[in-house]
Structure formats: C-alpha cells, structure tokens
N, C-alpha and C positions, 0 to 999 in steps of 0.2 A: 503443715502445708500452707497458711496464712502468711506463715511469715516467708519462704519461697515465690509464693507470689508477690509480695510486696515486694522483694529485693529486684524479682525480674521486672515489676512496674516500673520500680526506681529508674533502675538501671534501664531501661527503655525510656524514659522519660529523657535520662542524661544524654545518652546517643542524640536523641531526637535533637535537645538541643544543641549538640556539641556539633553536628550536620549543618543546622541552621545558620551557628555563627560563620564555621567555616565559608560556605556560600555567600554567605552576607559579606563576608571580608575578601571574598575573592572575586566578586564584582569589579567589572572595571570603572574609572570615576565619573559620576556624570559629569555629562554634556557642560552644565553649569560650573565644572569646577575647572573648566579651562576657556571659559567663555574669554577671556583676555583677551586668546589667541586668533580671533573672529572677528572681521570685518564687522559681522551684523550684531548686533549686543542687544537686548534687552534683561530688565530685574523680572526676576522671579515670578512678580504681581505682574508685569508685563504680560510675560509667558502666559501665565494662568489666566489674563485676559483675553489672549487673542486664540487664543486655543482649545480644543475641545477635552476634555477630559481625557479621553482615550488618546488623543493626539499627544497630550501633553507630558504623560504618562509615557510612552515611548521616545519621543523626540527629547524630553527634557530628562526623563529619569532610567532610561535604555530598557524598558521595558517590551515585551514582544506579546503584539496584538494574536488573536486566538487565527486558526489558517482556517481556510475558507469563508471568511468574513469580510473580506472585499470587494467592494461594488468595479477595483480597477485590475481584480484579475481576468474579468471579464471584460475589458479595455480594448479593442481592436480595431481603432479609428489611428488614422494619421498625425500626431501629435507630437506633446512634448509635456514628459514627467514630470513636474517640479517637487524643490524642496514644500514641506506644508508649513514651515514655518515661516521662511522668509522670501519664498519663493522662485527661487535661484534655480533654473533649467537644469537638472538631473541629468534625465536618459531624453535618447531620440525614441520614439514608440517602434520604430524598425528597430531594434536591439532587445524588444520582447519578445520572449519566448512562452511557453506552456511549462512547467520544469515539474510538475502534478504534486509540488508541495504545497501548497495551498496560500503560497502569498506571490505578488507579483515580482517576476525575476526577470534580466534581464543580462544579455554578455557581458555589455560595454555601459560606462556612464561618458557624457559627453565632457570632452578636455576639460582638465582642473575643476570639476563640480561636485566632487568628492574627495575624501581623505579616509585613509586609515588607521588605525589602532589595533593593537593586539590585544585582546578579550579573552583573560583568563575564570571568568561565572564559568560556574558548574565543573570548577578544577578541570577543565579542558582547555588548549588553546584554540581560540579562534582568531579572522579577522573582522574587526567591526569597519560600517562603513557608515562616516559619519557625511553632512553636505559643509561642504569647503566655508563656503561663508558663515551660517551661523553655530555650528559645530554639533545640531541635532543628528540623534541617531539614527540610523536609518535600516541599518540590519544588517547581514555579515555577507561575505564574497566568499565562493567558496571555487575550487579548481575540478567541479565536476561539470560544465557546460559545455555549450553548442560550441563548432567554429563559427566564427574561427580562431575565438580565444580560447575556447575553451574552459572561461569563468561563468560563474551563476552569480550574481549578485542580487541577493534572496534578500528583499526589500517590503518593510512593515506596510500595506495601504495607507494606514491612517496617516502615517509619515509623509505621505505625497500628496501633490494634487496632479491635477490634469489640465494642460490646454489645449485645444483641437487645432490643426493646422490653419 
C-alpha cells in the first residue's frame, strides 16, 4: 500500500509541475522585453524606482492585481485615466462603466493611447492591452461591453492613475 501511495505522490508531484512549466511558458513576454518599441523607456532600476511594487508587478511583469482592490473602481468624478507609469491619458472617465468584475472597465480608450497583443497565459487566448507609449500592461479588452462598442476593456487599478477635470 506504501509503495501506491508514493507512486501517486510522485506522480502528482510531476503533473503539478509539468502544469507550472507549461503556464510559465505560455506567458506572453514582458512589457520589458519589447521596450525598444516605446517612446517612453526606462531600465529595470528605473522601473522599480518609480513604481510601487504592486504597480510594478503588473505594468512591468503582466501580472493581475487581486478584483475589488481598487480605490478607482469607485471613480465617478469627471476626469481622465492615465497610464501609472508614464502617464500618457488612457481613457476619458465618460467611457466608464460598472462591468461587476471587480477592476475598472471601460468601452473605449482615447485615440492611439493603447495597443494590443494577443495573450496566450493560462493556454487560453486573450487580448492584452498594453499603454501606447511605455508598453506597460494594463489588462485585456474583451467583446462583452456596453454600446456602443460593445468592448469592455477590463483594466488593473494599480496600472492607472487619475486626473480630475
């Protein structure tokens, strides 16, 4: 019976990690590995300097902040979204919505202030939505929104800031 269980350990063990790698390799590449392509550049120590950990961690490393953790889902002043890295005007705050996922969404981002990429994590496809200038992550668009597009552009907090009209 000992040695039964030790095989299904094993063999649990391997899964576990053979799951891991896969995921880990089907990440799409950080933000950093095409910073080239970006107006705004800064190094690595840069990054980790001006940025808050949790910030840094999603904008730099595509990582996704936990949902209902945002002080700008509850955002409902006249304004304007920006990137939180380099601060480049996102969204108009009239293109937010309530969308009850628990990060702030929005239909539309404002001409040329975003890009996308196709985000194959978690062996799914998605699209990610990165901000135009410095190539930070910002979170993925999806086609289940409001009109009149019809898009949800389901976007981390920590990734943004806020400026008031």
């Amino acid at each position: 019976m000992t040695s039964l269980y030790d095989r299904r350990s094993t063999l649990a063990a391997l899964a576990t990690g053979t799951v891991a790698a896969v995921l880990t390799a089907c990440r799409a590449a950080p933000a950093d590995a095409a910073a080239g392509n970006f107006p705004y550049r800064l190094s690595d120590k840069q990054w980790r300097a001006k940025l808050s950990p949790a910030a840094y961690r999603v904008l730099r490393e595509e990582d996704t902040e936990r949902p209902f953790t945002s002080p700008l889902n509850k955002e409902k002043r006249a304004g304007t979204f920006t990137c939180a890295g380099c601060g480049q005007p996102l969204f108009a705050s009239k293109t937010k919505f309530e969308s009850g996922t628990g990060w702030p969404s929005f239909w539309a981002p404002l001409p040329r202030a975003v890009g996308t990429t196709t985000d194959t994590t978690l062996g799914m496809s998605r699209t990610e939505v990165h901000c135009s200038r410095c190539g930070g992550h910002l979170g993925h668009v999806f086609d289940d929104g409001p009109p009149p597009t019809g898009k949800r552009y389901c976007m981390n907090g920590v990734a943004l800031g806020y400026r008031g009209a």
